[in-house]
DSSP file (Angstrom, degrees, kcal/mol; ACC not computed):
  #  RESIDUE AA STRUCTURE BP1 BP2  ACC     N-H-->O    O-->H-N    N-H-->O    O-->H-N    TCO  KAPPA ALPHA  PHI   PSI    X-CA   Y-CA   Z-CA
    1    1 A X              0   0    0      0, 0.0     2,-0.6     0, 0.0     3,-0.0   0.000 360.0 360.0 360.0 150.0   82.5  185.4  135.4
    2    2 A X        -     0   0    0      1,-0.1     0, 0.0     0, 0.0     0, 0.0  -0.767 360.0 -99.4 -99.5 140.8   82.2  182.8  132.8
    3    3 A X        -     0   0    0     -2,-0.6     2,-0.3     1,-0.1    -1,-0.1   0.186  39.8-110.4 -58.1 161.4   82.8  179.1  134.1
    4    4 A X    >   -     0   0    0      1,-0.1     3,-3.2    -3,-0.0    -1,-0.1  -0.770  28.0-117.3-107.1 149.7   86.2  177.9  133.4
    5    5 A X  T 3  S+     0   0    0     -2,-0.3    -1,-0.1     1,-0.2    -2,-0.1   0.472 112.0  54.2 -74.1  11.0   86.4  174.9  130.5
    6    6 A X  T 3  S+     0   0    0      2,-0.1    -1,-0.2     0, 0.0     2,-0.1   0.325  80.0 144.8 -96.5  -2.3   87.6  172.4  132.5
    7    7 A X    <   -     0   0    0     -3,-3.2     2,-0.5     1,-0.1    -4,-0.0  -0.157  51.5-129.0 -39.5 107.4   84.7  172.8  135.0
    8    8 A X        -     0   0    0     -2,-0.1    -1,-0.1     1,-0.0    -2,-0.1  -0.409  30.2-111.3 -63.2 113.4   83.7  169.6  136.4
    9    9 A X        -     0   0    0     -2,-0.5     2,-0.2     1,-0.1    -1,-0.0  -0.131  39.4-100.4 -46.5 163.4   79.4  169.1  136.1
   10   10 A X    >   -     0   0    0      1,-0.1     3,-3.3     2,-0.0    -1,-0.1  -0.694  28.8-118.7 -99.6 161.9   77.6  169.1  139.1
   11   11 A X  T 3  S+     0   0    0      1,-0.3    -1,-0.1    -2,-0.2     4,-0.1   0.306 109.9  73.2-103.3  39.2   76.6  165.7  140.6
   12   12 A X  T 3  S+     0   0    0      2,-0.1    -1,-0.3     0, 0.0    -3,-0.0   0.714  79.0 108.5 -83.3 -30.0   73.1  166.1  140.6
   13   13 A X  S <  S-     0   0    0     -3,-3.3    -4,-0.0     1,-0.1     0, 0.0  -0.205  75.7-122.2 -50.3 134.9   73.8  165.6  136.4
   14   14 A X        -     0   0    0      1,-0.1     2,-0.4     3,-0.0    -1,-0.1  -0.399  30.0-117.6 -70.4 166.4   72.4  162.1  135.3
   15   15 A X        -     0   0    0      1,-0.2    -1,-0.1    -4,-0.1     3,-0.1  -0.837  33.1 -88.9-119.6 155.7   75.2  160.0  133.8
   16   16 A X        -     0   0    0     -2,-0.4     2,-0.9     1,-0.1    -1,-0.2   0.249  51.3-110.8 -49.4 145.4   75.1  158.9  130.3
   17   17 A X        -     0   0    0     -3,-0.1     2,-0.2     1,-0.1    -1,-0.1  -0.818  32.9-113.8-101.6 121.0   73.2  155.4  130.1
   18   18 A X        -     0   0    0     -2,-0.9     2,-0.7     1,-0.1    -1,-0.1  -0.228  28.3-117.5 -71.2 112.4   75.4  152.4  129.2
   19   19 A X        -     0   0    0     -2,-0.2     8,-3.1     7,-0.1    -1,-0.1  -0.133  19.3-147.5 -52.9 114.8   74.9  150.8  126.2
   20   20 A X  B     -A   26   0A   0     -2,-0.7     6,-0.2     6,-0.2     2,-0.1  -0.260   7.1-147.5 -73.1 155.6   73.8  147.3  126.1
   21   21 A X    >   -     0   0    0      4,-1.4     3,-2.0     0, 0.0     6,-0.1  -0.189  52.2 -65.7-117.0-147.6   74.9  144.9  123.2
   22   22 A X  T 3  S+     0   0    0      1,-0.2     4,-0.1     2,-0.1    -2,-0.1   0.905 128.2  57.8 -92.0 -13.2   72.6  142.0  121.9
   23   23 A X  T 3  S-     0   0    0      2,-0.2    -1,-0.2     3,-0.1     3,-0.1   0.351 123.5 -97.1 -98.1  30.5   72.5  139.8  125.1
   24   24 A X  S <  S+     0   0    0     -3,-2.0     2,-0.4     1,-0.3    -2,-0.1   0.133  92.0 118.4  99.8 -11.4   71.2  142.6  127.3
   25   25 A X  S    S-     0   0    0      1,-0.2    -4,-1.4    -5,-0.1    -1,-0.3  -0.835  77.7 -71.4-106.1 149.5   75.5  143.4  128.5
   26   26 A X  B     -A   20   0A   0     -2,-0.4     2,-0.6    -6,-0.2    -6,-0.2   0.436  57.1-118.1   7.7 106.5   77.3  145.5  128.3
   27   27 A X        -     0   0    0     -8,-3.1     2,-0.2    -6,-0.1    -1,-0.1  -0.688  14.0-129.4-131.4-175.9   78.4  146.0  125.0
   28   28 A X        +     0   0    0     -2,-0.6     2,-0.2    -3,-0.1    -1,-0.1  -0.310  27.3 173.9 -77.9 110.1   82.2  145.8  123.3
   29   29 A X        -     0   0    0     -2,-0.2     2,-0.3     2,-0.0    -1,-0.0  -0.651  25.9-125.2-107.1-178.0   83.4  148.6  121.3
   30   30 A X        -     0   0    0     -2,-0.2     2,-0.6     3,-0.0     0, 0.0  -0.963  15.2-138.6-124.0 143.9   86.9  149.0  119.8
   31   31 A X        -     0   0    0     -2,-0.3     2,-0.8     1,-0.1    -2,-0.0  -0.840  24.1-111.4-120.2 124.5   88.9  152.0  120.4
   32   32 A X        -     0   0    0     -2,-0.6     2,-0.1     1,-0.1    -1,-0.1  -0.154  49.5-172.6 -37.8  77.6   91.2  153.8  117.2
   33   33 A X        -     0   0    0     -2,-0.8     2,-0.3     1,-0.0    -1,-0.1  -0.399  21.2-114.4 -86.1 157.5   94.4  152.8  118.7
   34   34 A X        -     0   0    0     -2,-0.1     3,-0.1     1,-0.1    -1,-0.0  -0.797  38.7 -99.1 -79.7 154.4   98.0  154.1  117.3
   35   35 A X        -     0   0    0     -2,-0.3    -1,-0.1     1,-0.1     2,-0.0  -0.116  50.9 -99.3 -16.0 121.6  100.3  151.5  115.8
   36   36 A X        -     0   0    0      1,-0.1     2,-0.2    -3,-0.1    -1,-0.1  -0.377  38.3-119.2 -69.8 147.2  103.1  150.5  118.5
   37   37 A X        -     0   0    0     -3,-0.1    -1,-0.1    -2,-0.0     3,-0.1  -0.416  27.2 -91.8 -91.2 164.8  106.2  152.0  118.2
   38   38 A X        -     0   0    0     -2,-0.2     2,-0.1     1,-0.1     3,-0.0  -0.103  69.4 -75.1 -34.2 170.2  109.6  150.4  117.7
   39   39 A X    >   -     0   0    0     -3,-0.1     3,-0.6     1,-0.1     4,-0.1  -0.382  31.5-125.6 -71.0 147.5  111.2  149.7  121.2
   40   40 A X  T 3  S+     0   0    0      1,-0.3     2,-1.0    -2,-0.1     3,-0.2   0.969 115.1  32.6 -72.4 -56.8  112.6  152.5  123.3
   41   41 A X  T 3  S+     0   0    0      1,-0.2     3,-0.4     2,-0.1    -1,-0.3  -0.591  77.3 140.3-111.4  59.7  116.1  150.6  123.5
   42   42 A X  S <  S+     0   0    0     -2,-1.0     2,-0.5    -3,-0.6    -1,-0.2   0.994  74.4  44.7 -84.8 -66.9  115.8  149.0  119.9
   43   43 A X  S    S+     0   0    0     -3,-0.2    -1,-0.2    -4,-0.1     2,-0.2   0.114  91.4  92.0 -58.8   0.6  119.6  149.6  119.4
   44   44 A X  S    S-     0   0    0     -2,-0.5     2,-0.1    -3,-0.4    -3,-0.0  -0.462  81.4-104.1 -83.4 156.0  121.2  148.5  122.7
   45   45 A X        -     0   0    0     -2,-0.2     2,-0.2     1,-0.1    -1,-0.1  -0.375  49.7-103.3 -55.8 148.1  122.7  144.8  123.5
   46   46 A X        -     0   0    0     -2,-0.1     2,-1.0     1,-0.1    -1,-0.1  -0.623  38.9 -89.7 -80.9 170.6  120.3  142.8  125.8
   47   47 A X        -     0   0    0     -2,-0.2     7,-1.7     2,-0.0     8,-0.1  -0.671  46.8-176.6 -69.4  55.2  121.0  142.3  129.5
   48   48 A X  E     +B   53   0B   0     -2,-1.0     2,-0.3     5,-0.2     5,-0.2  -0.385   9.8 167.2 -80.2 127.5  123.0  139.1  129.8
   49   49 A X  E >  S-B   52   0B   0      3,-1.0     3,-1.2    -2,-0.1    -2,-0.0  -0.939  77.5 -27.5-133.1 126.5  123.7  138.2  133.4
   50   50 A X  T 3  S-     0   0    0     -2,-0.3     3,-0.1     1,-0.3    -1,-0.1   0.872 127.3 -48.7  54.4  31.5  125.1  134.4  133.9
   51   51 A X  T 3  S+     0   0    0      1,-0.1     2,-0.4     0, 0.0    -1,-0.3   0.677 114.9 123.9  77.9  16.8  123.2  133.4  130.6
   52   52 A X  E <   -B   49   0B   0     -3,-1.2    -3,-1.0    -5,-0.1     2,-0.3  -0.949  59.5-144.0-126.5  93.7  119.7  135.2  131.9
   53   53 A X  E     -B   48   0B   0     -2,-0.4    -5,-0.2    -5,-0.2     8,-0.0  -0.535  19.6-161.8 -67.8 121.5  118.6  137.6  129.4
   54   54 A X        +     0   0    0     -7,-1.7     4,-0.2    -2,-0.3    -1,-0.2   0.560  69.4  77.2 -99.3 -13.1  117.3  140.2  132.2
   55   55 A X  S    S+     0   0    0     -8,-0.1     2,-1.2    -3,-0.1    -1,-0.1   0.915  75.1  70.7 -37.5 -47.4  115.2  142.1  130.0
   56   56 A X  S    S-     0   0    0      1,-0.1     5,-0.2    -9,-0.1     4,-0.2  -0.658 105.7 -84.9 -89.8 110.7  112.7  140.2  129.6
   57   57 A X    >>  -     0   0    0     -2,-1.2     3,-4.3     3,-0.1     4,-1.9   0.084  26.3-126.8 -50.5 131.1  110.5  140.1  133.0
   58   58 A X  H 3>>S+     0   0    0      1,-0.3     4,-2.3     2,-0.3     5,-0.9   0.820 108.8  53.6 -40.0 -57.8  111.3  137.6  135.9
   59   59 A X  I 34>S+     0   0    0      1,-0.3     5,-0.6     2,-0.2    -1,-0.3   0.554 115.6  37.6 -81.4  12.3  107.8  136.2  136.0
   60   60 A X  I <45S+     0   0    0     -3,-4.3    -2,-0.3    -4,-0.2    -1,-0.3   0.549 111.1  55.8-119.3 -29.8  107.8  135.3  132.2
   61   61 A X  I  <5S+     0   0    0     -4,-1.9    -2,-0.2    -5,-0.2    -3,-0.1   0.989 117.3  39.4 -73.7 -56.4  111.3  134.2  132.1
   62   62 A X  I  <5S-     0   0    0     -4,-2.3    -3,-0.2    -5,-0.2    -1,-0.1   0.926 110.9-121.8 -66.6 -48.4  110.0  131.4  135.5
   63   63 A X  I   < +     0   0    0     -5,-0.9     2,-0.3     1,-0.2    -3,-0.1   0.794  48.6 174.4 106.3   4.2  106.8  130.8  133.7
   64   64 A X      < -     0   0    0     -5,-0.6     2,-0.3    -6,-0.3    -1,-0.2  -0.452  29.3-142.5 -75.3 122.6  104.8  132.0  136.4
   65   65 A X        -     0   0    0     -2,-0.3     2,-0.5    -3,-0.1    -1,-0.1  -0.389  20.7-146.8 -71.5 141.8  101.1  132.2  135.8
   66   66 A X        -     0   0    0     -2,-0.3     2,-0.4    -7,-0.0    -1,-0.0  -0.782  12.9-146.8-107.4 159.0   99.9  135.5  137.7
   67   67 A X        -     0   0    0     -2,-0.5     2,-0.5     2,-0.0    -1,-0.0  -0.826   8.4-124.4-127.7 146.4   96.2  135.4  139.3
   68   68 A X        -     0   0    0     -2,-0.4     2,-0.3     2,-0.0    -2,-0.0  -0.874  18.7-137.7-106.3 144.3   93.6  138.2  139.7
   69   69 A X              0   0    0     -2,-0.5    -2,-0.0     1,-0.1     0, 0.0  -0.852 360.0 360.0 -94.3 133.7   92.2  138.9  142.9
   70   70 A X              0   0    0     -2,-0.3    -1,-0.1     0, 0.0    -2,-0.0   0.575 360.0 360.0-120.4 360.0   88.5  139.7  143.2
């Protein structure tokens, strides 16, 4: 039978060697993104509750900075 094309390599294969940019890291490429689309709910009213547009997420509406954990 001939191998199917979604066939995962086996993991003996080396993997591709990461290109370095000019101060020896990693380096940045840019990727051909599409244009963003209009808004899903461009034609709806926003989400007034008690003068609090609820659309718009709770931790940008407070002002809250968010932290990454390492």
């Amino acid at each position: 039978e001939a191998p199917a094309a979604d066939a995962v390599p086996p993991a003996s294969a080396p993997a591709p060697a990461a290109r370095r940019g000019r101060k020896g890291g990693p380096e940045q490429i840019s990727l051909p993104l599409d244009p963003p689309r209009p808004a899903r709910f461009q034609k709806t009213e926003p989400t007034i509750y008690h003068g609090v547009d609820l659309d718009i997420p709770t931790f940008i509406r407070r002002k809250v900075k968010l932290t990454t954990q390492k």
